[in-house]
C-alpha positions as CSV (number, residue, x, y, z in Angstrom):
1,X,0.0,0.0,0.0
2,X,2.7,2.4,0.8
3,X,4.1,1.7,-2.4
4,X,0.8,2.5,-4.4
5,X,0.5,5.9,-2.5
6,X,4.4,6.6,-3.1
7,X,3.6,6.1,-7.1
8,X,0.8,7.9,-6.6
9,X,2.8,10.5,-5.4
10,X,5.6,10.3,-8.3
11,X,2.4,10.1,-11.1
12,X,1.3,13.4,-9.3
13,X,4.5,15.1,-9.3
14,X,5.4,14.3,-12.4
15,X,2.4,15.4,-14.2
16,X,2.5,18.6,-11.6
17,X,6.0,19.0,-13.5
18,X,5.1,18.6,-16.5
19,X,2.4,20.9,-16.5
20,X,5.0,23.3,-15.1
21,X,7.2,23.0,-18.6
22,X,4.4,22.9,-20.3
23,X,3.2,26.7,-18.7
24,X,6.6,27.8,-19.0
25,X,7.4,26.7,-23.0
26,X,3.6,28.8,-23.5
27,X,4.9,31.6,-22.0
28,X,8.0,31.4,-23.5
29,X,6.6,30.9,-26.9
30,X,4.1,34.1,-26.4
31,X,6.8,36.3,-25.1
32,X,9.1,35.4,-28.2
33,X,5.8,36.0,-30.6
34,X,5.4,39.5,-28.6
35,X,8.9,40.7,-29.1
36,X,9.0,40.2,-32.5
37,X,5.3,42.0,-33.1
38,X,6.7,44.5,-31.1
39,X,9.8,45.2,-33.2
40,X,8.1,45.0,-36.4
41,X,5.3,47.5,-34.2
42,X,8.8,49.6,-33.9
43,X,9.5,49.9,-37.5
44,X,6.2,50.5,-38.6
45,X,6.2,53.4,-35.8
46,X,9.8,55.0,-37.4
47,X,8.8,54.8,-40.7
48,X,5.8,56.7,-40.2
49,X,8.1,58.9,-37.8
50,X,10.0,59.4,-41.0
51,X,7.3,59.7,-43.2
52,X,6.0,62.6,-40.9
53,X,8.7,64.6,-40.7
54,X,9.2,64.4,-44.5
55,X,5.9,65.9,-44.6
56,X,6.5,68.5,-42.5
57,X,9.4,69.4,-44.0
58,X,7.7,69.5,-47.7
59,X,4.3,71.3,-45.6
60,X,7.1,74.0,-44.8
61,X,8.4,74.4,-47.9
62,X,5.4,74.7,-49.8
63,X,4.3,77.4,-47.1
64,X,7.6,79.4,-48.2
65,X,6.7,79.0,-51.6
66,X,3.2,80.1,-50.8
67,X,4.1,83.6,-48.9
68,X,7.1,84.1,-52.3
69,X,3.7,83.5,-54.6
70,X,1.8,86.0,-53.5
71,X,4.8,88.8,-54.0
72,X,5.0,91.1,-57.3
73,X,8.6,90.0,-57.5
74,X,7.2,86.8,-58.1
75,X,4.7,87.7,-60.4
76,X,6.5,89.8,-62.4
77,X,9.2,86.6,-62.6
78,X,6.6,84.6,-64.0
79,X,5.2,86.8,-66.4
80,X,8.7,87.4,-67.9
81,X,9.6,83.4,-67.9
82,X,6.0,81.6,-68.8
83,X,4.1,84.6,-70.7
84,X,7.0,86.4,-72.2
85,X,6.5,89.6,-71.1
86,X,9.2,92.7,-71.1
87,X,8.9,96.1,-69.5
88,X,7.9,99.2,-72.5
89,X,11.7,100.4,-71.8
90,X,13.2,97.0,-72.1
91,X,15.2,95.4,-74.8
92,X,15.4,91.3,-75.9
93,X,18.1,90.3,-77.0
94,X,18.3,86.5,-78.7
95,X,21.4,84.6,-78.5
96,X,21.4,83.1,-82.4
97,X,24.7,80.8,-81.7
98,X,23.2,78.4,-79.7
């Protein structure tokens, strides 16, 4: 009888320990799944860090463009490169040798 209680024992103890590695390779197994989401999580994040900031960069340089747009300096730039256009007093001269 002592000998059936003493296996009974070991049966418990080893299932006991077995459940034991079992919980422990789960957790394992979730916390390696985790850190890996959360580095990919981390790229994602810097790209779109980067992504911002290229923005904000191109957001400030269209706002510099937009205050030099609404200047006669401007204007008058465009009008002379797009449209053509010279002063009354002004004189064009064509460069023939190119």
């Amino acid at each position: 009888m002592a000998k059936q209680k003493q296996k009974a024992v070991d049966i418990k103890q080893i299932v006991l320990r077995m459940l034991f590695i079992g919980f422990v390779l789960y957790a394992l197994y979730h916390l390696a799944t985790q850190q890996v989401s959360m580095i990919q999580k981390q790229k994602t994040v810097k790209e779109c860090e980067s992504m911002i900031s290229a923005a904000k960069a191109e957001n400030a340089r269209l706002n510099e463009e937009l205050e030099l747009v609404n200047t006669d300096e401007y204007k008058e730039q465009k009008a002379r490169e797009l449209l053509g256009y010279v002063k009354g007093d002004e004189r064009i001269y064509i460069d023939v040798t190119k």
